[in-house]
ZAMARGU-4260 file (C-alpha; in steps of 0.2 Angstrom, whole numbers, plus 5000, padded with zeros to 4 digits):
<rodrens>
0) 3374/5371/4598 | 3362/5357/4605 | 3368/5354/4623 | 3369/5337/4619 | 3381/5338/4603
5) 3396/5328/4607 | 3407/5317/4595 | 3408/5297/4592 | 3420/5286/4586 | 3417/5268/4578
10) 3429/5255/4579 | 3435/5250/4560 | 3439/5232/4555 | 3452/5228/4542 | 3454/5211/4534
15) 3462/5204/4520 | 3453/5190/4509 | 3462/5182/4497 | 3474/5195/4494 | 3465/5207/4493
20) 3458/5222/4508 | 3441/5222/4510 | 3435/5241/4515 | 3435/5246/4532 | 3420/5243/4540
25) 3412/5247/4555 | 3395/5244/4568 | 3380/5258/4563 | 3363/5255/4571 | 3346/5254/4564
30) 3331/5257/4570 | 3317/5258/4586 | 3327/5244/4595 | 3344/5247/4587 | 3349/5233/4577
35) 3369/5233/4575 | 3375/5230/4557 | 3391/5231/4551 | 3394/5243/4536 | 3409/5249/4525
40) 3414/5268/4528 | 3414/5277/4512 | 3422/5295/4507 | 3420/5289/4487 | 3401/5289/4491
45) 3386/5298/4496 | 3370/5284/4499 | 3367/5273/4514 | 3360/5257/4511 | 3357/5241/4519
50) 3349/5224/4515 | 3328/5222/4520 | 3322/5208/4512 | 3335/5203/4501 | 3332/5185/4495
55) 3350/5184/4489 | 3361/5193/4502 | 3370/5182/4509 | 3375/5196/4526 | 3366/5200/4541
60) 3350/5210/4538 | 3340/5222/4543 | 3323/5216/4552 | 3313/5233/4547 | 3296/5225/4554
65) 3303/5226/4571 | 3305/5244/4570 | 3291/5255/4573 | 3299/5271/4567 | 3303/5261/4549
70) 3295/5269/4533 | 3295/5266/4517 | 3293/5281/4504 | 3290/5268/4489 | 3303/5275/4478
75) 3316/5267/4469 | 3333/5267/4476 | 3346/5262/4462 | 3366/5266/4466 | 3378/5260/4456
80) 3397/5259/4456 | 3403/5254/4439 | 3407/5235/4442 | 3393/5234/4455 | 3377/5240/4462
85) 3362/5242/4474 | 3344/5242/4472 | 3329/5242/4481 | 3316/5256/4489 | 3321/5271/4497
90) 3314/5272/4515 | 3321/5281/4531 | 3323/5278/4549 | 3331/5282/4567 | 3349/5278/4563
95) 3364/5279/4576 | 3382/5277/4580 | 3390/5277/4597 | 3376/5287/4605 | 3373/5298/4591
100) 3357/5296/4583 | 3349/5304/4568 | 3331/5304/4566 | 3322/5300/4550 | 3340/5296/4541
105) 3334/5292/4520 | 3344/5274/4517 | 3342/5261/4503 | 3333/5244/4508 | 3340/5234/4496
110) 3334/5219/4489 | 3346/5215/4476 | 3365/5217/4475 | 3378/5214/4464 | 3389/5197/4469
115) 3406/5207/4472 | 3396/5213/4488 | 3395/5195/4496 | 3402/5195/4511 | 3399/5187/4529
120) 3403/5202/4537 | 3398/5218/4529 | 3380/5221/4526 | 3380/5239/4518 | 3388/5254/4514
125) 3388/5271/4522 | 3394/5285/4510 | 3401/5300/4517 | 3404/5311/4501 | 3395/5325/4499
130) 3373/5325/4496 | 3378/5331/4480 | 3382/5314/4472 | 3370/5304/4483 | 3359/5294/4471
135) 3346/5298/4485 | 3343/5316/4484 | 3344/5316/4500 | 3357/5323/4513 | 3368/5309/4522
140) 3368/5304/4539 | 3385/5315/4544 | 3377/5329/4535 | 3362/5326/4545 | 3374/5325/4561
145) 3378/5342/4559 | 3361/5349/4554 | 3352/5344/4569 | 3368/5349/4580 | 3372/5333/4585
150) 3391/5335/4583 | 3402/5347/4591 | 3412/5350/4575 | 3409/5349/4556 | 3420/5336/4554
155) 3425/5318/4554 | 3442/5311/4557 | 3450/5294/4551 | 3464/5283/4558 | 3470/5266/4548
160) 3481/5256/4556 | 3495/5246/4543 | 3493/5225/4541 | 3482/5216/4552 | 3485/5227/4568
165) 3467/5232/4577 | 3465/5251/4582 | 3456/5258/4565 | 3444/5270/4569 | 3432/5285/4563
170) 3428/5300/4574 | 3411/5309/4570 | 3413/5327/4576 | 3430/5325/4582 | 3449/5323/4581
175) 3459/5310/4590 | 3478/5318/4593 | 3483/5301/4600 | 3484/5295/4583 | 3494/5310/4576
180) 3513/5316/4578 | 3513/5332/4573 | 3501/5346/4566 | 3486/5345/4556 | 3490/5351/4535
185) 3476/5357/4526 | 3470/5357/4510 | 3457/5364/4500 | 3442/5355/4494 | 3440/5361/4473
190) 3424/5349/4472 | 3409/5346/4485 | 3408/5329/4478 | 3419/5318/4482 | 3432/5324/4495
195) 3442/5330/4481 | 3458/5340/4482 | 3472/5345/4468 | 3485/5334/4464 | 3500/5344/4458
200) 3513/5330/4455 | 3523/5317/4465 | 3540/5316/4470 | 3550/5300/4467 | 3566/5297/4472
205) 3570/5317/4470 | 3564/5318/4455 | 3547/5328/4452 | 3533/5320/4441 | 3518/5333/4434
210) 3502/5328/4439 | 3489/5342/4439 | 3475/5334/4442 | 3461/5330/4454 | 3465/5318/4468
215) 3448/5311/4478 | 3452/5303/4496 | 3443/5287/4496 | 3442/5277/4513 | 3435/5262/4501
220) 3451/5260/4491 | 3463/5251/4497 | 3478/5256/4485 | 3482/5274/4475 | 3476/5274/4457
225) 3481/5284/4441 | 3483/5281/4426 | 3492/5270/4416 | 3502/5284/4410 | 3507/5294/4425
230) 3509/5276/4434 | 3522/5274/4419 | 3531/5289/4424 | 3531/5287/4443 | 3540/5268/4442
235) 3552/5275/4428 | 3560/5284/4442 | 3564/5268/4455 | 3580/5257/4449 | 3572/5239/4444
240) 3555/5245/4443 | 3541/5236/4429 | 3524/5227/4426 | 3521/5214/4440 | 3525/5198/4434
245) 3511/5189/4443 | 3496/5203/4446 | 3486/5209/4432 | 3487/5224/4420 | 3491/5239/4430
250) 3502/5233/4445 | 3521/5235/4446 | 3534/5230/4455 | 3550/5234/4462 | 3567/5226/4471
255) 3559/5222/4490 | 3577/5229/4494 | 3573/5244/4491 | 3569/5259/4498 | 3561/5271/4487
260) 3555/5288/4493 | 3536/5295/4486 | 3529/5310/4490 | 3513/5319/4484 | 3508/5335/4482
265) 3493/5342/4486 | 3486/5358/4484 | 3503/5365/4487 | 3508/5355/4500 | 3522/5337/4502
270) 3516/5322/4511 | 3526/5306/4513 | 3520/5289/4509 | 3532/5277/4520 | 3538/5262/4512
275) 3529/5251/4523 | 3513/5258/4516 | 3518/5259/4497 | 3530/5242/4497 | 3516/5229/4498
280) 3522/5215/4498 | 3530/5202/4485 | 3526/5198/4466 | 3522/5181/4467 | 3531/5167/4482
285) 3549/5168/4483 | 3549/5184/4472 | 3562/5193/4474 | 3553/5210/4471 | 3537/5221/4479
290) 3523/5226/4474 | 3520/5242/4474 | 3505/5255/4482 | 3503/5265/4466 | 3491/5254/4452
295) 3490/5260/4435 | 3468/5260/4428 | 3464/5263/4410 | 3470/5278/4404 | 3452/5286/4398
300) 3443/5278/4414 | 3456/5289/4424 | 3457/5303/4414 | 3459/5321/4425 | 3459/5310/4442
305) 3469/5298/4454 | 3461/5290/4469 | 3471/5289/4485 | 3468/5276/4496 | 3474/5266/4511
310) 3494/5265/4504 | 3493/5283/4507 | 3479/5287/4523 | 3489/5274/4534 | 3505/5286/4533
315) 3492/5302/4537 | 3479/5304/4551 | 3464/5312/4540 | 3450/5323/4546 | 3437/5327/4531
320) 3427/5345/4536 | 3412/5354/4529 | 3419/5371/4537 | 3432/5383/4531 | 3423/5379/4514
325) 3425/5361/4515 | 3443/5356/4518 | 3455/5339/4519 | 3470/5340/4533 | 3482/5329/4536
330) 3493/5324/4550 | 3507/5311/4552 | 3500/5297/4557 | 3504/5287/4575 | 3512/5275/4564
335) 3526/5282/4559 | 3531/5281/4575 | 3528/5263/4577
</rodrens>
């Protein structure tokens, strides 16, 4: 181990902007001379890029010709998300977070995004899925953490805090037990892609619903999505439960004087969703009912997979490691206690 491995944490930013969560996002440095930009955190993907150039962007970007370490390698970086995309050159550079640096770090200078990326305050992305799904080829800046023994461990723990409260965080190469109120539960990673565990099923209200599917941890989703149909099944077992009379296609609600109880289970193992993660908040003013966490996508666009996102990580502290054969463990989150 390097003597200088150590581990960093980022703070992460939440905000909501018109309804709707933004991804957590967080400072990542660039560069000779450091330039701070802020980017979204991303378990769901695998290339880091940033705006260079961009005629359109409307964020903060990076000034490469300040850096004398920059380098372009010419080669088209194209990354693409389904409703929205990145492109530019692929090119690499010094890159850091709190004191960690990695040297030569492959990135996307983008010149063109797609609209649904406009934001004031996030300039970029930063995937940390597995190499094997980065558009890049090449491997990512965690992965690269670990390869030049910059970390003390081979793994990265998140903490999301619920609403509008401040305290998010990620920590690169460590595990923050201030944020956690009891042991760590792991479970297997079946795909070095994503971070992607089984989903066996979900217990509602006592009754158990079949899942058997994969189930990808996404720090870029704000809700839980299945399918139609197993969204179907899960809601037929609250009392009052249907469609969302004011969201699209996909959202139901229930009585906001309710309680219901969720858990899931993965790879063998039960984990609570607490109601003041899955009960969102009301369909529509002066609605009597709550919309809920889990949101029902197109059956064929969801086929053999759900996608858990914040409604679920804000109940369970999350560390994501490449050891052990790569591995998800949960811990109940400070919150619970709050």
């Amino acid at each position: 181990m390097n003597a200088a491995a150590q581990s960093a944490t980022d703070p992460l930013t939440d905000e909501i902007q018109r309804t709707i969560h933004v991804p957590f996002y967080g400072p990542l440095e660039f560069g000779k001379k450091s330039q701070q930009l802020s980017v979204a955190f991303d378990t769901c993907s695998a290339d880091l890029w940033i705006p260079v150039g961009c005629g359109d962007c409307g964020t903060p970007q990076y000034n490469a010709a300040a850096s004398s370490t920059y380098r372009t390698t010419g080669n088209v970086f194209n990354v693409n998300y389904g409703v929205s995309y990145a492109e530019g050159t692929l090119a690499y550079d010094t890159i850091g977070m709190g004191g960690l640096k990695v040297n030569s770090q492959y990135f996307g200078a983008v010149t063109d995004v797609s609209s649904n990326f406009d934001s004031d305050r996030i300039s970029g992305c930063l995937g940390l899925g597995f190499s094997s799904i980065a558009t890049s080829g090449k491997p990512t800046f965690f992965e690269n953490l670990i390869m030049q023994e910059k970390i003390e461990a081979p793994f990265f723990s998140v903490h999301l805090t619920r609403g509008k409260a401040s305290g998010s965080k990620i920590t690169l190469g460590g595990y923050d037990i201030s944020k956690a109120v009891g042991p760590l539960t792991w479970v297997s990673v079946i795909s070095k892609t994503y971070w992607t565990v089984h989903f066996d099923g979900a217990v509602v209200e006592g009754n158990y619903v079949s899942g058997n599917v994969d189930a990808v941890i996404d720090t870029g989703s704000s809700f839980i999505y299945v399918s139609k149909a197993l969204a179907n099944l899960i809601y037929a077992n609250i009392l009052g439960a249907g469609p969302a009379a004011n969201y699209s296609s996909g959202f139901f609600s229930f009585p906001c004087d309710s309680n219901p109880t969720i858990s899931f289970s993965l790879g063998g193992h039960d984990f609570g969703i607490s109601i003041q993660d899955f009960k969102l908040g009301q369909d529509g003013y002066g609605s009597t009912n709550c919309i809920g966490g889990i949101i029902g996508l197109d059956d064929a666009f969801m086929e053999g997979i759900v996608i858990i996102g914040h409604a679920f990580m804000r109940s369970w502290y999350s560390v994501f490691d490449y050891s052990h054969g790569a591995r998800v463990g949960f811990a109940p989150s400070i919150n619970n206690a709050q």
